[in-house]
PLY file of the C-alpha trace (Angstrom):
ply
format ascii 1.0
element vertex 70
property float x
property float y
property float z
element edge 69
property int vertex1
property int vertex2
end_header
148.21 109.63 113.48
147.11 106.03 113.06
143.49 105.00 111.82
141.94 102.22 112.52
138.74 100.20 111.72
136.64 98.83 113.89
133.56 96.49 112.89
130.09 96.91 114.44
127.05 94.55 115.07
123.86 95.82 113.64
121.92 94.22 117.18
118.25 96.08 115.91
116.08 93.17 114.62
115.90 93.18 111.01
112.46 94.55 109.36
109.73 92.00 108.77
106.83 91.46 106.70
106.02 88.53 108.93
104.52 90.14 111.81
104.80 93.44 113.84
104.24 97.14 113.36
105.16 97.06 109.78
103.09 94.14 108.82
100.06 95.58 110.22
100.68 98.68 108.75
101.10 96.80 105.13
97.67 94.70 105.79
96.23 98.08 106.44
96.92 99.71 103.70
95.99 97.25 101.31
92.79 96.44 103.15
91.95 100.09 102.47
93.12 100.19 98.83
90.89 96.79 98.25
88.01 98.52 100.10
88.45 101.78 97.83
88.05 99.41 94.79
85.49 97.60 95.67
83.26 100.32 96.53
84.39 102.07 93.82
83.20 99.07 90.89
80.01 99.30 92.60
79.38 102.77 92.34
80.20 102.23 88.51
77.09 99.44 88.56
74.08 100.91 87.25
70.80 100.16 89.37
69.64 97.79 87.78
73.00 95.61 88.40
73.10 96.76 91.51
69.62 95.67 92.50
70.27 92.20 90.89
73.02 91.54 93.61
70.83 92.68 96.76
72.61 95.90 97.12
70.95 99.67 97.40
73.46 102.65 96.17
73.15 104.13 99.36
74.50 100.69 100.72
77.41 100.59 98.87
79.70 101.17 101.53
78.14 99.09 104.04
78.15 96.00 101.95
81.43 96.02 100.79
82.64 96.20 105.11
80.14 93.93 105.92
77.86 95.85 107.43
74.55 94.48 105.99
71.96 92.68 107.22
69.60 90.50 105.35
0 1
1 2
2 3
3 4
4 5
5 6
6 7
7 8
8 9
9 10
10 11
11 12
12 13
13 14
14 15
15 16
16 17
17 18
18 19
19 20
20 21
21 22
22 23
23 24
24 25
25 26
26 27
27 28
28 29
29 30
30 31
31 32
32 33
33 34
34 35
35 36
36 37
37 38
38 39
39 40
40 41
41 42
42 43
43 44
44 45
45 46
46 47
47 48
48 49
49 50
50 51
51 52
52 53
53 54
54 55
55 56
56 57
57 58
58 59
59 60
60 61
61 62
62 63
63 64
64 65
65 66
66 67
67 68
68 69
């Protein structure tokens, strides 16, 4: 019984960080990590602090996505 090699092309498209699934999957997750920090230095803020920058503690969350209006 002979063996013999043969060679084969890889033909998927390598893995990317430059765009596609992956990518947005990447942004997302560090969107929501940056988001959970965020919110959570200003829930460490006393009132005082927190009323010096315009925000309410029960607008936490919508300031840090952008949700308030002035």
């Amino acid at each position: 019984m002979e063996l013999t090699r043969t060679n084969t092309v890889n033909t998927q498209a390598p893995i990317s960080y430059n765009g596609g699934i992956l990518s947005a999957f990447v942004e997302g997750v560090k969107t929501f990590f940056e988001t959970r920090k965020a919110i959570s230095e200003l829930e460490g803020m006393t009132d005082l602090q927190l009323m010096d920058i315009g925000v309410a503690r029960s607008g936490i969350k919508a300031a840090v996505k952008g949700d308030l209006y002035r």
